[in-house]
C-alpha positions, 0 to 999 in steps of 0.5 A: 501513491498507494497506502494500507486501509486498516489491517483488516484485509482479506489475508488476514480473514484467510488466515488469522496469523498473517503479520500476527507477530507484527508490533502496532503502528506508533502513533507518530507515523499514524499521525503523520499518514494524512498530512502526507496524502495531503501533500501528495495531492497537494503536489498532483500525485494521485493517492490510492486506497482500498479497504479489504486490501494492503497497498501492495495490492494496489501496486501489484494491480496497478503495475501488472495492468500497465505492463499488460498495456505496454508501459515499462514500470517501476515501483519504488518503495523501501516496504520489504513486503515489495520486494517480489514486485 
């Protein structure tokens, strides 16, 4: 399971507008991050993080490096941003 760092990414650094239009996270789904991350390695699941990176990055390299390798990947995820992994 891969999750976003901060907003603080190298996209935005290039480019000041990237997700400018973007509202703020609500507190609730904040509050609620690391619970999840905890259930997850609670569970065995491993969970990665990158700062500088959103886990779109995370995935994309993951995936692209197991295809590369010979596995079949899917990538399952209601993000939008994903849709052309």
């Amino acid at each position: 399971a891969a999750f976003d760092v901060s907003r603080q990414t190298f996209r935005l650094e290039k480019y000041p507008e990237y997700k400018a239009g973007r509202s703020a996270t609500p507190d609730e789904f904040r509050g609620q991050i690391d619970i999840t991350k905890e259930v997850l390695g609670a569970r065995g699941i491993t969970v990665l993080a990158e700062a500088g990176f959103e886990a779109d990055d995370v995935i994309a390299t993951l995936a692209t490096q197991a295809e590369d390798e010979g596995y079949r990947v899917l990538v399952v995820t209601g993000d939008r941003d994903s849709l052309q992994l």
